[in-house]
C-alpha positions as CSV (number, residue, x, y, z in Angstrom):
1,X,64.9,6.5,33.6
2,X,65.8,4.2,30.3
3,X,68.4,2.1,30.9
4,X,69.9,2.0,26.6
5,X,72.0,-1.5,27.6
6,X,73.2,-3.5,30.4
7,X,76.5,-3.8,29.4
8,X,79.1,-3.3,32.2
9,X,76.1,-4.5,34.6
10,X,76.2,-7.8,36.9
11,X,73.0,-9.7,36.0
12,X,71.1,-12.3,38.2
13,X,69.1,-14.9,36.4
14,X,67.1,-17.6,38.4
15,X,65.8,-20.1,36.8
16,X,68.7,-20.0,34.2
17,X,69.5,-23.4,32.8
18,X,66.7,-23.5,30.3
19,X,63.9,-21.6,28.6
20,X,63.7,-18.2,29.8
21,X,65.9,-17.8,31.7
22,X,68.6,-19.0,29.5
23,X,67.4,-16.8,26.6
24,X,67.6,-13.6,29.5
25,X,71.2,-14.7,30.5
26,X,72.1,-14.7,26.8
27,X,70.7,-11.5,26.3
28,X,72.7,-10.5,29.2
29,X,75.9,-11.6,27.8
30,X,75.9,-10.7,23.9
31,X,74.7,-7.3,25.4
32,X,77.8,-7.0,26.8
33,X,77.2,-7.4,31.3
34,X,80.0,-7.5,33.5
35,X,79.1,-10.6,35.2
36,X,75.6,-13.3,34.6
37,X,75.1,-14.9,37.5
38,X,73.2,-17.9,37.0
39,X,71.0,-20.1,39.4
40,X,69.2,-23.1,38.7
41,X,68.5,-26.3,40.9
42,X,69.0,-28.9,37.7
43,X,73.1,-29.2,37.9
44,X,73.7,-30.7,34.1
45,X,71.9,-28.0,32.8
46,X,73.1,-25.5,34.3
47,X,76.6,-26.5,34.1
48,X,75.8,-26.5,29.9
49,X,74.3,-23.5,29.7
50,X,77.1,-21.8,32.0
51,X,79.7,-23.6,29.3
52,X,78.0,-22.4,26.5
53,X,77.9,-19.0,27.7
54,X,81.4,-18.5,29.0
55,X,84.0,-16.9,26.9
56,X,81.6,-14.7,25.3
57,X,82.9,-11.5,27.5
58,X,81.3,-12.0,30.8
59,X,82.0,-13.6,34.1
60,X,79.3,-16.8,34.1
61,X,79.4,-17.7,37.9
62,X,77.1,-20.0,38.5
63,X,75.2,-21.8,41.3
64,X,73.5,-24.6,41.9
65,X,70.6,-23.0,44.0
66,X,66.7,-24.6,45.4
67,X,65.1,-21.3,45.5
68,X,62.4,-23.0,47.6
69,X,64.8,-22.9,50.1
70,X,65.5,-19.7,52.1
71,X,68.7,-20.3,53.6
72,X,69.5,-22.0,50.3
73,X,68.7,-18.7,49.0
74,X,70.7,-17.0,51.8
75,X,73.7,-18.8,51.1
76,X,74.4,-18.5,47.4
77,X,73.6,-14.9,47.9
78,X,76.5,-14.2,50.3
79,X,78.5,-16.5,47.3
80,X,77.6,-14.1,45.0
81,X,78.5,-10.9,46.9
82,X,81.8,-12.6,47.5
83,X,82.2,-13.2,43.7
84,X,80.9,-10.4,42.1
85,X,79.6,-7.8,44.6
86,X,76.2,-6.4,44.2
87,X,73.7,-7.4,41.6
88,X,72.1,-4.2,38.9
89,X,69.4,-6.2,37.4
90,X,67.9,-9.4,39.3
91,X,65.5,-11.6,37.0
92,X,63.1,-14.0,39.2
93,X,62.2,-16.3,36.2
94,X,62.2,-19.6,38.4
95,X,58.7,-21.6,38.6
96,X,57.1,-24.4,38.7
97,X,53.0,-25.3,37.5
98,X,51.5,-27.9,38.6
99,X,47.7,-28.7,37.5
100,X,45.5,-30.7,35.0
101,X,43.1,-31.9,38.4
102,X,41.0,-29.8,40.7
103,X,42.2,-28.6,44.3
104,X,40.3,-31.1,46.1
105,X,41.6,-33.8,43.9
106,X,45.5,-33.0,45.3
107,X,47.6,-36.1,46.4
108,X,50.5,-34.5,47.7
109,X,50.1,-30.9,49.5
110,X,54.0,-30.7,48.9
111,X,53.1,-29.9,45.5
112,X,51.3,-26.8,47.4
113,X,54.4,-26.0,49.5
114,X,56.3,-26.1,46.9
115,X,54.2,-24.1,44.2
116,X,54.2,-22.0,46.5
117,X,57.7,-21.7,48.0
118,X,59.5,-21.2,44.6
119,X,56.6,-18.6,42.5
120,X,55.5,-16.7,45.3
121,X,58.3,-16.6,48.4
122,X,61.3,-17.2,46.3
123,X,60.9,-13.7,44.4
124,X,60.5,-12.1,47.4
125,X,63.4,-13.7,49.4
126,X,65.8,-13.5,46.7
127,X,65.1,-9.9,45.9
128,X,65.5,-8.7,49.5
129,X,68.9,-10.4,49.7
130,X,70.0,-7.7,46.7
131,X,67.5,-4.8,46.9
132,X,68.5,-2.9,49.8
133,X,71.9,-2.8,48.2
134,X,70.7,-1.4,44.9
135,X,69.1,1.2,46.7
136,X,71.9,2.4,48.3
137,X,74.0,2.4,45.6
138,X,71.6,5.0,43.9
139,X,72.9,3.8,40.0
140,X,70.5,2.4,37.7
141,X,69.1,-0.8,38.5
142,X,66.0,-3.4,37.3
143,X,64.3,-6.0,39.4
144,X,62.5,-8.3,37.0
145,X,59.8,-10.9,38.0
146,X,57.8,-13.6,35.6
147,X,54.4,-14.1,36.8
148,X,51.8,-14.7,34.9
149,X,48.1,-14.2,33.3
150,X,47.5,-16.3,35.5
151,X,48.0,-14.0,38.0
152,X,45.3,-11.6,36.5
153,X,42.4,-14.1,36.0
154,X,40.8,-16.7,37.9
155,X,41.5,-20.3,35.8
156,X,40.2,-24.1,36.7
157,X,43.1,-26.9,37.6
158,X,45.9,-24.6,37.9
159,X,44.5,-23.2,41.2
160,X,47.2,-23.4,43.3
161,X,49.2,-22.1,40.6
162,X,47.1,-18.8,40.3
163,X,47.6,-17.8,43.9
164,X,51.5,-18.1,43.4
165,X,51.2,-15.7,40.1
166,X,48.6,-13.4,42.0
167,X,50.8,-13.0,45.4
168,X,54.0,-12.6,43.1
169,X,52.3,-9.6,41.3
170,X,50.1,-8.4,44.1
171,X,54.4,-8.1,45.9
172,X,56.6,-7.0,42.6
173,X,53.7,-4.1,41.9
174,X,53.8,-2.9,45.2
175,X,57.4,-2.8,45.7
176,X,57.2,-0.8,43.0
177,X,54.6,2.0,44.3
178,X,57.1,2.1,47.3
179,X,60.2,2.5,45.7
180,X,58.7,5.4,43.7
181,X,57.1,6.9,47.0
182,X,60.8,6.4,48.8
183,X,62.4,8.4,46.0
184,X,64.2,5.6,44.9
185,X,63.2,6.4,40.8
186,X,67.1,4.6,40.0
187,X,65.4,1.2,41.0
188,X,62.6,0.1,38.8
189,X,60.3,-2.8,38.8
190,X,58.6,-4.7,36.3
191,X,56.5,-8.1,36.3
192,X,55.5,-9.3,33.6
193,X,52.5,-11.3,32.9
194,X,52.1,-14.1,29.8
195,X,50.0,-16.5,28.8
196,X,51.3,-20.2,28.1
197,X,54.6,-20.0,26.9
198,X,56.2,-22.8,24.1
199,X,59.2,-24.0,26.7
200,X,57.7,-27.4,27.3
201,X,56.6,-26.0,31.0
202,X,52.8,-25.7,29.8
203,X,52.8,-28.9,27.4
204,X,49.4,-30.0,27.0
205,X,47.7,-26.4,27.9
206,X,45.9,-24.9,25.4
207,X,45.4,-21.4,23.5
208,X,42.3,-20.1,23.5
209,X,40.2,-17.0,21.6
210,X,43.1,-15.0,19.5
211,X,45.5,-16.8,22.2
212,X,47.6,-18.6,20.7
213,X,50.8,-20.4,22.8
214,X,53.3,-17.8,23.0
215,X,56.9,-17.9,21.6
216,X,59.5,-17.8,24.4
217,X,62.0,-15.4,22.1
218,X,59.3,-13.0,21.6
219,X,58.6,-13.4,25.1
220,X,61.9,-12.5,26.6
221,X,62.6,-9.9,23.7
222,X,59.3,-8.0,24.9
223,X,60.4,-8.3,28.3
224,X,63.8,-7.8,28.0
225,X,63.2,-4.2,26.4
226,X,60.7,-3.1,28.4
227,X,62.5,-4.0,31.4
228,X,65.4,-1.6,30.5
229,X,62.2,1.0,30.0
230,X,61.5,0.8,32.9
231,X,57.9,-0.3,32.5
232,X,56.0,-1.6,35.4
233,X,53.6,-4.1,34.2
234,X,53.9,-6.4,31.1
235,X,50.6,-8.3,30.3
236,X,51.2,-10.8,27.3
237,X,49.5,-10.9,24.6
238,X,46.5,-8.1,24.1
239,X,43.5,-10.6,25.0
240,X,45.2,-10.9,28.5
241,X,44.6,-7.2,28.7
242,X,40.6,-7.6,27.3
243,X,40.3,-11.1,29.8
244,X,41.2,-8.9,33.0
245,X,39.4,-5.6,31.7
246,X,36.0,-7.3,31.2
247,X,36.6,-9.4,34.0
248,X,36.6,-6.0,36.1
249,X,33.6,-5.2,34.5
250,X,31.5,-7.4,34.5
251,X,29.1,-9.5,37.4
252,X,30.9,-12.7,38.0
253,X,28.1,-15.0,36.3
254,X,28.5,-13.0,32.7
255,X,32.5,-13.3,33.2
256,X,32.9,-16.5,34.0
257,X,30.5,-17.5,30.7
258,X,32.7,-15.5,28.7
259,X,36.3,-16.6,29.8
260,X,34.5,-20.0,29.3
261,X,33.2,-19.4,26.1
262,X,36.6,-18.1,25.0
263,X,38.2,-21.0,26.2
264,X,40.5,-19.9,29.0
265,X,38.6,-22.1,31.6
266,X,39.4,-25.1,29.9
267,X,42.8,-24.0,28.7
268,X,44.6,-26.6,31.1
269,X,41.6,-29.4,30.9
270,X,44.9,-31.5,28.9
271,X,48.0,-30.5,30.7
272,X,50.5,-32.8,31.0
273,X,53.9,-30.2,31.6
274,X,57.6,-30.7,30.5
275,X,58.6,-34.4,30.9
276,X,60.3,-35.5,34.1
């Protein structure tokens, strides 16, 4: 089923204080939503973007949240129940990259933890705090969640990185196929899959082949549409779609030379990511 707007409709964004999850919660508001509900662990941020967003029509609760933490997770979710009941459409946009070194090279295995914790768990912990209500509810509702090309290709010094965007697909795609075999055709799901993205969170990566680093508007308009669709799996831009085709196809030896001719193996090789 299309969903034409979202107006009337109690968004979740995670992730919201910047980039794109500010440009979704902005969508969410001039489109009209009840309530955006916006989560972010960077307090000054979020407090600016929840200021700049009030007034405009729409409740703007928001919370300062660690989605690496479950009960953190647990807690704000029972805050928002209490402030605005149930959520219609949930947007997992928060992440975190770390890379520019190979595995063996890691100092810290927090940085693994963590990687881990907020692309991969946080997704899943955050949607099962709100999906068993939207099920019930049996009114048209979205579950949207950012992974990544990432997710679709093996790449060099982002390894740790890739499993996070692989798990978080491999998860949002299958709660999809069960939704659909439960009945449950008022829920949809949709992940969506870029390449490096201009918010400052890939500084240093490059494009490669007809890849050029994609605009974060463009980004979340794609999305955004396409999440109302319905549509279960966004892979941005077309290459990403040729990179995981041929990579299907052919042996590994004659796919890794090509990604590497192309460029995506050495697409990180000057990574330096958004400025503490």
């Amino acid at each position: 089923m299309k969903m034409d707007t979202v107006a009337g409709k109690r968004v979740l964004v995670t992730g919201a204080a910047m980039g794109l999850g500010k440009l979704f919660a902005e969508r969410a508001v001039r489109e009209g939503a009840a309530a955006v509900v916006l989560w972010d662990i960077n307090e000054a941020a979020l407090k600016d973007t929840a200021a700049e967003l009030t007034g405009r029509g729409s409740a703007v609760p928001h919370h300062v949240v660690d989605v690496a933490s479950p009960e953190a997770i647990t807690e704000a979710a029972a805050s928002v129940r209490e402030q605005v009941g149930g959520i219609d459409i949930l947007i997992n946009n928060a992440g975190i990259v770390r890379g520019n070194s190979y595995f063996w090279e890691t100092r810290d295995r927090a940085d693994i933890d963590k990687t881990m914790a907020i692309n991969s768990l946080a997704p899943m912990y955050v949607t099962l705090e709100f999906l068993p209500a939207m099920v019930a509810a049996a009114t048209e509702a979205r579950v949207l969640t950012i992974a990544s090309s990432a997710g679709l290709v093996s790449n060099p010094r982002m390894s740790v990185y890739a499993a996070s965007k692989w798990a978080a697909l491999g998860w949002s795609d299958s709660v999809r196929i069960e939704l659909e075999q439960a009945g449950h055709e008022h829920v949809k799901v949709t992940t969506v899959c870029p390449t490096y993205i201009n918010t400052g969170m890939f500084e240093g990566a490059k494009g490669f082949l007809f890849t050029p680093i994609l605009d974060q508007d463009k980004v979340v308009d794609t999305s955004w549409r396409e999440m109302k669709n319905g549509t279960p799996l966004i892979v941005l831009p077309w290459t990403s779609r040729l990179n995981k085709a041929i990579s299907g196809l052919l042996p590994i030896k004659l796919r890794d030379l090509f990604l590497n001719t192309v460029g995506v193996y050495h697409s990180m090789d000057e990574f330096t990511g958004r400025d503490k």
